[in-house]
C-alpha positions as CSV (number, residue, x, y, z in Angstrom):
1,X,-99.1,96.5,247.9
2,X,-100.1,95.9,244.6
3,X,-97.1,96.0,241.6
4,X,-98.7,99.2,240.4
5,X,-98.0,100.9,243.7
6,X,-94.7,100.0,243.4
7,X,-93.8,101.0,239.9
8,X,-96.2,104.2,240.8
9,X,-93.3,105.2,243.4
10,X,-90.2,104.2,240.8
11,X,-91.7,106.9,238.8
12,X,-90.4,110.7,238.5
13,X,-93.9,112.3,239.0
14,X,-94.3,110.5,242.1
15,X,-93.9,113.5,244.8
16,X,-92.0,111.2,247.5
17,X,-89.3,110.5,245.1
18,X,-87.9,113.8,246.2
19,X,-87.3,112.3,249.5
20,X,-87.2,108.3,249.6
21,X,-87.3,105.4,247.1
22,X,-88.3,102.4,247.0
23,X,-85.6,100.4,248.5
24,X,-86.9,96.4,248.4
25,X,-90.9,95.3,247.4
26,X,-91.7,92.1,249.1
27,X,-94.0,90.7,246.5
28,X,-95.4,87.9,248.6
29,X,-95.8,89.8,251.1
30,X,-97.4,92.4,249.0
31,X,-95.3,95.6,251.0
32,X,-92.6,97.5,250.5
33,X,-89.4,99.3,251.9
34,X,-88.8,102.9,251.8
35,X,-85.7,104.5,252.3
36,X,-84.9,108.2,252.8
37,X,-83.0,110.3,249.7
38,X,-82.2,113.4,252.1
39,X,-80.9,113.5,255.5
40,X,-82.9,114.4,258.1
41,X,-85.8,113.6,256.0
42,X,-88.0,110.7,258.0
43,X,-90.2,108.3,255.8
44,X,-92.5,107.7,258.8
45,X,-93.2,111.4,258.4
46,X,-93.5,111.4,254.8
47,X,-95.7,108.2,254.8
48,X,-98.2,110.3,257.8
49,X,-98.3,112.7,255.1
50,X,-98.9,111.3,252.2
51,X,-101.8,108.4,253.9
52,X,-99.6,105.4,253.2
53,X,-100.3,103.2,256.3
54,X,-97.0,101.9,257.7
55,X,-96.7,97.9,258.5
56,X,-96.2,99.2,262.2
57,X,-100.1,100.8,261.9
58,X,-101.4,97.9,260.0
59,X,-100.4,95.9,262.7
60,X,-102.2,97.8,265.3
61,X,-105.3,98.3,263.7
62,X,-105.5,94.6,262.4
63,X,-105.0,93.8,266.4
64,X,-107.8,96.0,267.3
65,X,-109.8,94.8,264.7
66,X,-109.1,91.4,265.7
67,X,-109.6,92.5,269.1
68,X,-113.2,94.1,268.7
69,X,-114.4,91.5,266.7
70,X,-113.4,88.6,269.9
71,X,-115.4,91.3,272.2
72,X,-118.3,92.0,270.1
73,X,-118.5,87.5,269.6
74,X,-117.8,87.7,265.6
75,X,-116.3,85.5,263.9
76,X,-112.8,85.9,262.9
């Protein structure tokens, strides 16, 4: 994730503040940690909803990507 995602969720007009901040941002890494504001408030939920792709769905779709490509002979 790019720093201006992360400051873009620090801010007060960002509409998951209401629900979760931005608990650590692994810079080299380029992703972050969300943590819920409310309980019984899930972030998985909250990231389906607002399109943020989870590091457990980038993982799966990189691995089918991955996959495909091997099947189809591409280079990877």
């Amino acid at each position: 994730m790019e720093r201006h995602a992360a400051r873009s969720l620090q801010r007060a007009s960002c509409p998951l503040n209401a629900y979760a901040m931005l608990h650590q941002y692994y810079e080299a890494e380029s992703w972050y940690l969300l943590r819920s504001t409310k309980p019984g408030v899930r972030v998985r939920e909250l990231c389906r909803r607002h399109q943020i792709e989870t590091l457990r769905d980038y993982r799966h779709r990189s691995r089918r990507e991955i996959d495909d490509a091997r099947q189809s002979g591409k280079r990877i």
